[in-house]
N, C-alpha and C positions, 0 to 999 in steps of 0.2 A: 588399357582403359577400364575395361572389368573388374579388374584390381584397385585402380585409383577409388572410382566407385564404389567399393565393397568397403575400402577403406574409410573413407569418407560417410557412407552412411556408418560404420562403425564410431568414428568421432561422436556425430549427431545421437547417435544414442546414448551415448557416454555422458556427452552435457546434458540430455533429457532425464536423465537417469538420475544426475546429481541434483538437477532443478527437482525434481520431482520427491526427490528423499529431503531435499534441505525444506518444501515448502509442504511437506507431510508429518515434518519432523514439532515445525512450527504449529500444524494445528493439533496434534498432539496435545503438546507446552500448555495450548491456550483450552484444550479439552481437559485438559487433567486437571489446571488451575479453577476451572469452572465447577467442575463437578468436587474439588477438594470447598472452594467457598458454598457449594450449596449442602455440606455437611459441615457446615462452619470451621473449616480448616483452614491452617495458617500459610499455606503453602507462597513460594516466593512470590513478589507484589501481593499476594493475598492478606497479610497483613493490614497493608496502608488501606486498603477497600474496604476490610468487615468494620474499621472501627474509625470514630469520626473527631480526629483528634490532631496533633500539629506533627508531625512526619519529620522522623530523623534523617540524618543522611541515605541511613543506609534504603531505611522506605521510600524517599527519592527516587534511588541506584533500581531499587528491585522496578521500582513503578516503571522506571526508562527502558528497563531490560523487557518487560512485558509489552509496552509498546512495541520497542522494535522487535523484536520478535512476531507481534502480529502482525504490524506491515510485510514482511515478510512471507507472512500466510495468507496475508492478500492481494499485495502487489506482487509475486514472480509470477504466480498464473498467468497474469496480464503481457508479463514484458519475457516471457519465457520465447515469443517468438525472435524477438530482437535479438536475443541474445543467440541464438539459434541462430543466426543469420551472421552473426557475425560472428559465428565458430567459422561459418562457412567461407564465409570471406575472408577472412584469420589466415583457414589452412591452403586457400587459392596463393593469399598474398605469401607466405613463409614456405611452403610447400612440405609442412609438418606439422606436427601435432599440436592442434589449436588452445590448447588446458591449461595452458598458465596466462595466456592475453585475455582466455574467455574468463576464466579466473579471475584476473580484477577487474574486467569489465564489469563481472555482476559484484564485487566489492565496490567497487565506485558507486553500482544502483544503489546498493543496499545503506551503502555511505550517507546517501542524500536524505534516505527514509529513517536513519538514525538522526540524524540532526532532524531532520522532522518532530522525532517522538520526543526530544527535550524541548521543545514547545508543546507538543500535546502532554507534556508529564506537568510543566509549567501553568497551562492551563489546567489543568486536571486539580492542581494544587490549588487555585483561584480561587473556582467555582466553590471548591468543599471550603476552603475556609470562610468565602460568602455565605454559605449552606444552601446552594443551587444542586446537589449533587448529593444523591443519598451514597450510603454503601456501596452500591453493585452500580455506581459508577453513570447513573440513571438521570434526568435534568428532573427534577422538583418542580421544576416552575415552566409552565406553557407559555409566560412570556421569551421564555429562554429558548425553549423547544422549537416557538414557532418564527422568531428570528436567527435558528439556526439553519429551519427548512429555507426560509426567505434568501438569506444569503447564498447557499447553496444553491435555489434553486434559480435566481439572476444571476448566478458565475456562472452557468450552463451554456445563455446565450450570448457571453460577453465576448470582444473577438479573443485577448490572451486566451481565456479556453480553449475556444477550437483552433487558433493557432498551436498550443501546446498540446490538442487532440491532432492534430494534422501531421505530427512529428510520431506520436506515439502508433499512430496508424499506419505509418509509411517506413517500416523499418529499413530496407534495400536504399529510397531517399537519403533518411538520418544519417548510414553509415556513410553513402559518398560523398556525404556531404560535409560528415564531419570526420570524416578519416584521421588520426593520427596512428604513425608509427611507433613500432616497441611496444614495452610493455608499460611504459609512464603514460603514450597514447592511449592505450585499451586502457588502463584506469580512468584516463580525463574524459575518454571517449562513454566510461559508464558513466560516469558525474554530471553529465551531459544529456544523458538521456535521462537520468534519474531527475536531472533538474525539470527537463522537460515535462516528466509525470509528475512531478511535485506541482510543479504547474497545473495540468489537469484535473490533480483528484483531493487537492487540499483540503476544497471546500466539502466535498464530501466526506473527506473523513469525521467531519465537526460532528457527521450525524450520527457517529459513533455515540455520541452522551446523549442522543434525547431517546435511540432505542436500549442502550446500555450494554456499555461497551463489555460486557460479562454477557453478552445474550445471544450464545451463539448463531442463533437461529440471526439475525438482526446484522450483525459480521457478516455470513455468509451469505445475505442479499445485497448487502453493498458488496463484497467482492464479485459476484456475478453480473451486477452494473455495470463495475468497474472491467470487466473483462469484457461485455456483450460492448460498447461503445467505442471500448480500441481494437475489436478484434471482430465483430460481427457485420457484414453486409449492413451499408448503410449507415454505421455506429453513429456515427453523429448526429442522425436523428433519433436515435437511442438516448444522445444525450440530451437534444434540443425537448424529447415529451420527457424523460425523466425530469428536467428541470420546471418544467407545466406542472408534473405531478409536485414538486419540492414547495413551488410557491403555493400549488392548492392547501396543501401539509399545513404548509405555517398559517395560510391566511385560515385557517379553521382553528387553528389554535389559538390562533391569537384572540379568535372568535367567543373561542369557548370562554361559558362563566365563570 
């Protein structure tokens, strides 16, 4: 039994180990990008951001790589438990080493946040060709800004939300619930969960463009949102005043002259 155990916390390390260099490696990516655009550097997606012009393919490609990369730096924190839990349960159900089902499970998450970011690279593309959207990726316009917060902050109390926060907060729930076998399961099984947080945090991520999505400091308060509401005592009243504070946001913006 001691051995099982030793074992076993050995696994759990192992995936903590991997989450935690893939989602360090991410903000890395997005710190080095930052600080090469604030020396006016061309660094990859840096390109399509310094300069306010019609976007080749390839400025597309980099823009999308930059997105999902940052989902990455902001969502595993969040769903690092999940995933953790379903090493555990992996290596109950096989009775061996959990690394390749946990493996596409968190491919499957990361799956959903990449098709996420070809709509935030789509939007991205919108805005600037509007001219809502300076350079550093910034909203222009406090009409825009503050029906950004607004929407966001009435998805907070809507029930889809906290349905799809109910899933995200109940990792032990999700797996028995949505158990599938193999390794085709643990992929469908991330996709599933990832669907679920795409549900959750959509709306928030929109608020990436009105504090600018280059602004580290601004990133790293929504991902501590994002993580205090699925992971902290109570979170969903984390969600339900954050959503208070979203709409005060917007309606002051909207306010302004």
């Amino acid at each position: 039994m001691v051995v099982i155990e030793g074992i076993a916390r050995r696994d759990r390390l192992v995936v903590l180990a991997g989450l935690v260099v893939a989602a360090a490696l991410a903000w890395l990516y997005l710190i080095d990008m930052a600080l090469d655009m604030g020396g006016g550097g061309m660094a990859a997606g840096g390109g399509a951001m310094t300069r306010m012009q019609a976007w080749s393919v390839l400025d597309g490609l980099l823009m999308w790589v930059m997105w999902a990369v940052m989902m990455v730096a902001m969502m595993v924190p969040s769903a690092a438990p999940m995933i953790l839990i379903f090493a555990r349960v992996e290596r109950g159900q096989r009775r061996g080493r959990p690394y390749t089902p946990t493996t596409l499970f968190a491919l499957g998450y990361v799956l959903v946040w990449a098709a996420f970011s070809v709509a935030a690279t789509a939007m991205q593309w919108g805005l600037q060709n509007a001219a809502l959207l300076s350079p550093m990726m910034v909203a222009t316009s406090t009409v825009l800004g503050g029906a950004l917060f607004l929407a966001a902050g009435v998805y907070q109390w809507t029930p889809l939300k906290h349905a799809c926060l109910k899933h995200c907060r109940s990792p032990m729930a999700f797996i028995m619930g949505h158990w599938r076998p193999g390794a085709w399961g643990a992929f469908r099984m991330g996709v599933g969960h990832g669907a679920f947080c795409l549900g959750c945090c959509a709306f928030v991520m929109g608020l990436l463009f009105v504090g600018g999505v280059m602004n580290l400091a601004w990133v790293a308060a929504i991902t501590v949102f994002v993580v205090a509401e699925k992971l902290a005592p109570r979170g969903e009243w984390v969600a339900r005043i954050g959503g208070i504070a979203m709409v005060a946001a917007g309606i002051y913006l909207l306010a302004a002259p």
